[in-house]
Structures are given as C-alpha cells and as structure tokens.
C-alpha positions as CSV (number, residue, x, y, z in Angstrom):
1,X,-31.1,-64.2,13.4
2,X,-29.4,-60.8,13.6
3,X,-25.6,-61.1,13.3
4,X,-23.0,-59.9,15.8
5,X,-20.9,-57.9,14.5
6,X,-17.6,-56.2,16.8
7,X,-17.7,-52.9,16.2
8,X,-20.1,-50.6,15.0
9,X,-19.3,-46.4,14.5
10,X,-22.2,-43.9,14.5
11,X,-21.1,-41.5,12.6
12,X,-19.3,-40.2,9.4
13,X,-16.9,-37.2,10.5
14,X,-13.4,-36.8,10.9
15,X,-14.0,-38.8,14.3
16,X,-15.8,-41.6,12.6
17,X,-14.0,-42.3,9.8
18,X,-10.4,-42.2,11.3
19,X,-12.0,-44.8,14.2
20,X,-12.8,-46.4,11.4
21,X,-9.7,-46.7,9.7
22,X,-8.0,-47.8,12.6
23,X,-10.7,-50.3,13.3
24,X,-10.3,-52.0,9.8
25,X,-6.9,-52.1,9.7
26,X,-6.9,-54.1,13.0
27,X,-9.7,-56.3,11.2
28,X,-12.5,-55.4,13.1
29,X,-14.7,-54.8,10.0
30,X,-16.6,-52.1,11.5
31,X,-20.1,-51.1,10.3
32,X,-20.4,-47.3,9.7
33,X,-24.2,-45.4,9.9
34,X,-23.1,-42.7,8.0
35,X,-25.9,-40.4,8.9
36,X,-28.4,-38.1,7.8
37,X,-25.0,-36.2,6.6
38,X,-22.3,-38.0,5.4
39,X,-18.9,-36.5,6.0
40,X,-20.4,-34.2,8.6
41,X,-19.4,-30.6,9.3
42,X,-16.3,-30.3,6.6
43,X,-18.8,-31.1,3.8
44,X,-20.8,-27.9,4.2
45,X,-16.8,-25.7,4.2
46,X,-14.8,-25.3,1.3
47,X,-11.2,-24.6,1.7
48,X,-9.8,-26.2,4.3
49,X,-6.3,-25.2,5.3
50,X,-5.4,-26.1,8.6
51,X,-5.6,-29.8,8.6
52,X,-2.2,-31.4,8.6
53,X,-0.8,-33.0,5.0
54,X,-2.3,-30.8,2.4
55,X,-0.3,-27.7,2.0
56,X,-2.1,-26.0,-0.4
57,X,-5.1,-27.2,1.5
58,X,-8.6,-29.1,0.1
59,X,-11.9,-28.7,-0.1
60,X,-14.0,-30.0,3.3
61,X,-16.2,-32.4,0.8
62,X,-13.0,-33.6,-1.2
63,X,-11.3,-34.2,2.5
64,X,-13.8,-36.5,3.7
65,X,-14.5,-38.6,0.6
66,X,-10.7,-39.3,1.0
67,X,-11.4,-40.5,4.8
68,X,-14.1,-42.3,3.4
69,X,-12.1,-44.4,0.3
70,X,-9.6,-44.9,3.0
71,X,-12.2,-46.3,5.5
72,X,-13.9,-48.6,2.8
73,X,-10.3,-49.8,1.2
74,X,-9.4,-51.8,4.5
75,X,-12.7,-53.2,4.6
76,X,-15.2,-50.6,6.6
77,X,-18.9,-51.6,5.9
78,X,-21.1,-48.3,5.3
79,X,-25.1,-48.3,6.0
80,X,-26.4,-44.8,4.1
81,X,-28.8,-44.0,6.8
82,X,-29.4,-42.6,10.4
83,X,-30.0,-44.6,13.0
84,X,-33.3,-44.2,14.5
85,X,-32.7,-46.2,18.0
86,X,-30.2,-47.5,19.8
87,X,-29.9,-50.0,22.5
88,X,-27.1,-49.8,24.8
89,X,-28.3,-51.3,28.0
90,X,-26.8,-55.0,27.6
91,X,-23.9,-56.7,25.0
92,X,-24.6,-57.4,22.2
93,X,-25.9,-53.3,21.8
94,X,-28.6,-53.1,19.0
95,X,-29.0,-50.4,16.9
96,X,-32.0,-50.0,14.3
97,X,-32.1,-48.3,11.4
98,X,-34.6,-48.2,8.7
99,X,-36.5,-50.9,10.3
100,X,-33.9,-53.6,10.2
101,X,-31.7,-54.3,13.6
102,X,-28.2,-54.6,13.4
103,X,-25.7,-56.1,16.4
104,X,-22.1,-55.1,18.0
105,X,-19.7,-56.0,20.9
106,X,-18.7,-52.4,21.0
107,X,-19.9,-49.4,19.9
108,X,-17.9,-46.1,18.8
109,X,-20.2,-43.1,18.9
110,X,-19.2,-40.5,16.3
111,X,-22.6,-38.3,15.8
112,X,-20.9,-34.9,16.0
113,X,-22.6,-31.7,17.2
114,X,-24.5,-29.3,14.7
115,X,-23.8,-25.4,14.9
116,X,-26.9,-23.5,15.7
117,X,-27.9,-21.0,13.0
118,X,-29.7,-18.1,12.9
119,X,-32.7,-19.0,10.3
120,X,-32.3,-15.9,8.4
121,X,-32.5,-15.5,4.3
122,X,-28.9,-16.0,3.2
123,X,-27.5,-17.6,5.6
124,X,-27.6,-21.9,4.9
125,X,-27.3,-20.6,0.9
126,X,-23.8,-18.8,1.9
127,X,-22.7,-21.0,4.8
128,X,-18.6,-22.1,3.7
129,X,-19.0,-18.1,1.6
130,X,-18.5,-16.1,3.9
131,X,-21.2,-17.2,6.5
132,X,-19.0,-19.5,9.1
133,X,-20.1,-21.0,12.3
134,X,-16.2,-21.6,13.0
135,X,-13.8,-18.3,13.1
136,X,-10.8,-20.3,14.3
137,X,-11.6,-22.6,11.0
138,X,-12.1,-19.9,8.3
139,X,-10.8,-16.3,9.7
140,X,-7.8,-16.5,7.7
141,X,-9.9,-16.1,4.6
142,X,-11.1,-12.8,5.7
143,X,-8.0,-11.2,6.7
144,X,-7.7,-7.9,6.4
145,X,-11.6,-7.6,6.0
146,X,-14.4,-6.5,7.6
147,X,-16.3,-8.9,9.7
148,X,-19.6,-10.1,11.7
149,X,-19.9,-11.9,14.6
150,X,-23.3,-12.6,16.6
151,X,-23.9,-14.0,20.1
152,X,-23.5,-13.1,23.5
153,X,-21.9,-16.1,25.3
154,X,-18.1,-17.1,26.2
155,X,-18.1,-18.2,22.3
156,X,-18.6,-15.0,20.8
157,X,-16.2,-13.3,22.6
158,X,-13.8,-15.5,22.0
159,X,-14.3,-15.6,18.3
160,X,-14.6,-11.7,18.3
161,X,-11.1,-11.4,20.3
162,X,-9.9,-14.1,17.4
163,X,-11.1,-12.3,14.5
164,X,-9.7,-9.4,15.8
165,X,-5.9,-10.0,15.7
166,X,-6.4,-10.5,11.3
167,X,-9.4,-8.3,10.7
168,X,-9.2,-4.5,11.1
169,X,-12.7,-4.2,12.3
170,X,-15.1,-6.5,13.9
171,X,-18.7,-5.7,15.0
172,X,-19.7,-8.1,17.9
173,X,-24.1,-8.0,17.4
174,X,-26.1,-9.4,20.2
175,X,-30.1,-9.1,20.0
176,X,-30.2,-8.8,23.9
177,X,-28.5,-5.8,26.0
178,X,-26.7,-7.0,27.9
179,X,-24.1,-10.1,27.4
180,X,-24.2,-13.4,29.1
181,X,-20.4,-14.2,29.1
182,X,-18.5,-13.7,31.7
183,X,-17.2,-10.5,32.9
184,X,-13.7,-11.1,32.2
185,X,-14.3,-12.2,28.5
186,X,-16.6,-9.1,28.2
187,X,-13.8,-7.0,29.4
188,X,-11.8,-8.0,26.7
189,X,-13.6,-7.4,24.0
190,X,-14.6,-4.0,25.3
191,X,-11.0,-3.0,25.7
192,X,-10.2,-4.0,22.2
193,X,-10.5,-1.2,19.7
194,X,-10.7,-3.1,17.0
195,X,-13.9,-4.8,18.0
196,X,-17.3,-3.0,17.9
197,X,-20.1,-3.7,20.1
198,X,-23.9,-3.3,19.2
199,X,-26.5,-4.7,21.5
200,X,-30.1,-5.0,20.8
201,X,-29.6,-5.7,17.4
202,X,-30.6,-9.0,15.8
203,X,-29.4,-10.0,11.8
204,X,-31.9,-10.4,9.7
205,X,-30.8,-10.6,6.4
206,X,-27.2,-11.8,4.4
207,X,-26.4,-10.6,1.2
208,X,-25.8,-11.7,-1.4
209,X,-26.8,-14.6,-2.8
210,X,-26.6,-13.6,-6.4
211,X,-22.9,-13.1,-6.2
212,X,-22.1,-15.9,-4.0
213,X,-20.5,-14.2,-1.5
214,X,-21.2,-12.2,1.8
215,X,-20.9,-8.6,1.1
216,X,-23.7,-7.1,3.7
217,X,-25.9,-7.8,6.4
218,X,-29.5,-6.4,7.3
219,X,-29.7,-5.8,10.8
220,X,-32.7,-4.4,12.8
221,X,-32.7,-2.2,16.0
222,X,-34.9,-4.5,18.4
223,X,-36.2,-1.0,20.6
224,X,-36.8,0.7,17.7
225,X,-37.5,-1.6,14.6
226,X,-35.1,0.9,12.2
227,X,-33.2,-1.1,9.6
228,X,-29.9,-0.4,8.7
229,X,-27.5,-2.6,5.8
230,X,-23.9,-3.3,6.6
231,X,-21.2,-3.6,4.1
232,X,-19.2,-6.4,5.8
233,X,-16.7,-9.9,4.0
234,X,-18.1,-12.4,6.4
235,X,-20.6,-13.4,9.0
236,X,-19.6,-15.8,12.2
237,X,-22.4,-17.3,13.5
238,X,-21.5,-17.9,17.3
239,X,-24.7,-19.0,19.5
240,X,-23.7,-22.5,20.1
241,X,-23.6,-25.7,19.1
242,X,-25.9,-28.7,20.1
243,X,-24.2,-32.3,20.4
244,X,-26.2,-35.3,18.8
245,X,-26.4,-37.1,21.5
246,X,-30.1,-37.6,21.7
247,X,-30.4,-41.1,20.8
248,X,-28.2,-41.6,24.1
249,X,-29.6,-39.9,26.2
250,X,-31.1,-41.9,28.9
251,X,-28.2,-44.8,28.2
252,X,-25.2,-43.4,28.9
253,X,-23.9,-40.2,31.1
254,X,-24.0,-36.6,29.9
255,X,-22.7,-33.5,30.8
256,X,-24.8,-30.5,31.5
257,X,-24.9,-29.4,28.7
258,X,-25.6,-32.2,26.9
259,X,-22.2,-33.7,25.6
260,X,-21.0,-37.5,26.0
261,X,-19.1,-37.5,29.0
262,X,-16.2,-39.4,28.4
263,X,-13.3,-40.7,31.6
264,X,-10.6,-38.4,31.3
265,X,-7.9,-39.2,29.1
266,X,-9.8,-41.8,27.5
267,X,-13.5,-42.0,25.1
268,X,-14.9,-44.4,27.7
269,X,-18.3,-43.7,28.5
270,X,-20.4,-44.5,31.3
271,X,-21.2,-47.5,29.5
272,X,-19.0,-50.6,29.1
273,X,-18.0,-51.3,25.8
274,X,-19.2,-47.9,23.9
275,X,-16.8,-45.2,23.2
276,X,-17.6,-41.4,22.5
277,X,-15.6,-39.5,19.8
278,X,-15.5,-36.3,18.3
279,X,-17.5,-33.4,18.7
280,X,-20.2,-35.4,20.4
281,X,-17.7,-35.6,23.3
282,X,-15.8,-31.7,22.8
283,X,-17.2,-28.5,22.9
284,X,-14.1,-26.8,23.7
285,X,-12.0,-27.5,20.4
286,X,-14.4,-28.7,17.8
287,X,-11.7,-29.3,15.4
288,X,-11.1,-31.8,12.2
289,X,-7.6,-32.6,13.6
290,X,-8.6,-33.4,17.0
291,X,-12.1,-34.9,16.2
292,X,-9.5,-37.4,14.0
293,X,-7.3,-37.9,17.0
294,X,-10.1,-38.8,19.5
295,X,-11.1,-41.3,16.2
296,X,-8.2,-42.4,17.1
297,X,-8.2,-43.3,20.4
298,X,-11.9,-44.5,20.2
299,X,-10.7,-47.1,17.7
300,X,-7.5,-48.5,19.5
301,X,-9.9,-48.8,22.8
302,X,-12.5,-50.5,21.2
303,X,-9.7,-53.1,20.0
304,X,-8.6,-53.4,23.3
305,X,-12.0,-54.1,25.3
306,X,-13.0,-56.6,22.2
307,X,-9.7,-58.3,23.2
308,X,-10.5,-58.3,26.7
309,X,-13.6,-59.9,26.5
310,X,-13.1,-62.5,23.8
311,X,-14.5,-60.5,21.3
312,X,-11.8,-59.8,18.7
C-alpha cells in the first residue's frame, strides 16, 4: 500500500528548495522530484551576483547545491527523477514517477518555466558565456560592451531599454518587420540612441566556441539571404519563456498564457491543498530572490492547510 506522505514539492529551483527548507524545518518531511534538471535555471549561469548574502557573488550550480545540503540537512527526501503524471483531482494527490506511485496531503508545485532558445550553433554551448536568456540577471557582466538582443515582444524591449543604460550600444534583431510589442514600448526603444534596430534579420550563428566566449554573431538578411558577422560581448535571447505546467494542465486553473494561476497574495491554486511557486506561477520577475520568496510562502501555506485538516 502506497504511503501518505504530507507534502510533496515538484521541483528543484530556488522555489523548491527554499519550500523545502521551510517545510522540513516545520517537520513535514517533504519529498522533492528534483526533475529532469536538478537545481533548475541557476545551474546552466555562472556568476551570480545579485542574490542576497554572497558579496562577492557564487556560481548558479555552487548556489543551488547549497539550497539543496540545506534542504536534505533538516530532513527533505529527494527522488532523482521527473514526474511523469500527476493526479490532483482528490486527497491523497498521486504522483508517478518512474512507474512507482507516490502519495501527499499537499502538494507544492515548483516546476519552473524554461527560456525559449533560438536552436542556433553556439548558442546551448555558450549559454551562462555570454549567451543569456536573462539581461536583468547577467547585463552587469557586459558593461561597457557591445550587446545582442533578439525578439520582438514587450520582453525585448524591455531588456533592450535595460541593457542600454550599461552598454554603449545595443542592436535589438527581430526576424519579422514589424514588432509585436506594444506601441509605447516600441517608442522607447526607438527614441533611444543607444539602441539599434534591425528587422528582418534572424541569428544564425554565435561565435565562438573555441574561446569560450561570445565575440560575434552570424546574422542573415531574411529578404535578401546576404550574411553579415557581428563583432558583439553577448547575446540576450528574449522570445519567451514557457512555464512547465503541462502535467497540470487539465487539474488546476491557468492563465492564458499558460502559467499557474495562483489567488492573489497567496500560491493557492484553484485546487485545494496544492500550492504553485516560482516561475511556474511568475512571468513578470522570474528571479532567484523572489522564486525563494514565493518558496517561502508556498511552504508556510502548505503547513497551515495540513494543520487545518488534520494532516500535520
């Protein structure tokens, strides 16, 4: 007979870890599902220098094998393996993974949301060198420097405007020729001398991989076909992001877009008992720090409902 357990976290992030911290501590002896990548996004960035208590900042992997020591040192359970179903539809939940079925009271879902790339040589091989799907995360590195950024939307502009006020010049490439964003964040960047605009233009290559370290892209002129190389420091990646939230789907309520929705002020879903944390749930911040706050709060809420219900 498949044990109950009271909490189980999907997910090994910032999110997942702190909730599971907190959820240890308060002897909960959660269960993590770590993931087809453990640690999440900081594991594929290397300095990280915003994230509060390291003032000479850490590398993303080093960061989140800390969370993780500190998660299994009060007594968190880890399962090396992505969860292929989930059943949320009635207490005790279920969630299967590798064939065998595992039981909560509560669930904390921490799955994160993966940065779409473009699929171009260089890119994955440089991605935390000077390829970045995050400008707020790693533009201080490039200061100074010449930088990339591609996509159309509300995202790229913003991360264009960003880069802008530490980079002397940023070239804004969208394959289409016209923008989607809206007009006001178009405005802006067109206004900004700093910031170059070239439309119908897609990347196709990142150099270079021999010297570790972005140092040109190969762009191609979609109305024409002519190639042409850039000598650029970095490439930001900025075409969205798509929440793993596809296990959930059909059980709890979504946004639009496809992100958790959570009640406001709270990581309640639409579905007693189960909690939404982390990027999963945000596509406004998408930060370490507030991914670990929502942890957080998805933790001391799970305590509280296991209390209320007799099961804690």
């Amino acid at each position: 007979m498949t044990e109950t357990r009271n909490l189980i976290i999907l997910g090994s992030g910032a999110a997942g870890l702190t909730a599971a911290i907190y959820a240890a501590r308060a002897n909960l002896a959660p269960l993590v599902f770590e993931g087809v990548q453990p640690g999440g996004q900081l594991t594929m960035t290397t300095d990280v220098e915003n994230y509060p208590g390291f003032k000479d900042g850490i590398i993303g992997p080093a960061l989140m094998a800390e969370m993780r020591a500190q998660a299994e040192r009060f007594g968190t359970e880890f399962v090396q393996a992505n969860a292929d179903s989930v059943d949320l539809n009635a207490r005790p939940f279920r969630v299967t993974a590798e064939s065998r079925t595992y039981a909560a009271r509560a669930v904390i879902v921490a799955t994160g949301a993966s940065a779409k790339l473009l699929g171009i040589p260089g890119e994955s091989l440089l991605m935390g060198h000077g390829v970045s799907a995050c400008a707020t995360c790693d533009a201080f590195f490039f200061k100074g420097k010449r930088v990339i950024v591609v996509g159309g939307g509300d995202t790229a502009m913003e991360e264009a405007s960003y880069l802008a006020g530490l980079s002397p010049s940023v070239t804004l490439i969208h394959r289409r020729d016209e923008f989607r964003a809206s007009k006001t964040m178009q405005q802006r960047v067109v206004e900004n001398p700093k910031i170059k605009v070239l439309l119908s233009h897609e990347v196709r290559h990142v150099h270079d991989v021999s010297q570790d370290h972005v140092n040109a892209i190969e762009v191609e002129d979609t109305k024409t076909k002519k190639m042409k190389t850039i000598p650029v420091s970095a490439l930001f990646v900025a075409i969205g992001h798509t929440p793993m939230s596809e296990l959930f789907a059909t059980q709890v309520e979504l946004h639009s877009n496809g992100y958790i929705k959570t009640k406001p002020g709270t990581t309640q879903t639409s579905v007693e008992g189960v909690f939404a944390c982390g990027d999963v749930q945000d596509w406004v911040y998408r930060q370490a720090v507030t991914a670990a706050g929502t942890g957080c709060m998805a933790a001391l809420e799970a305590e509280r409902f296991l209390a209320a219900t007799g099961g804690h």
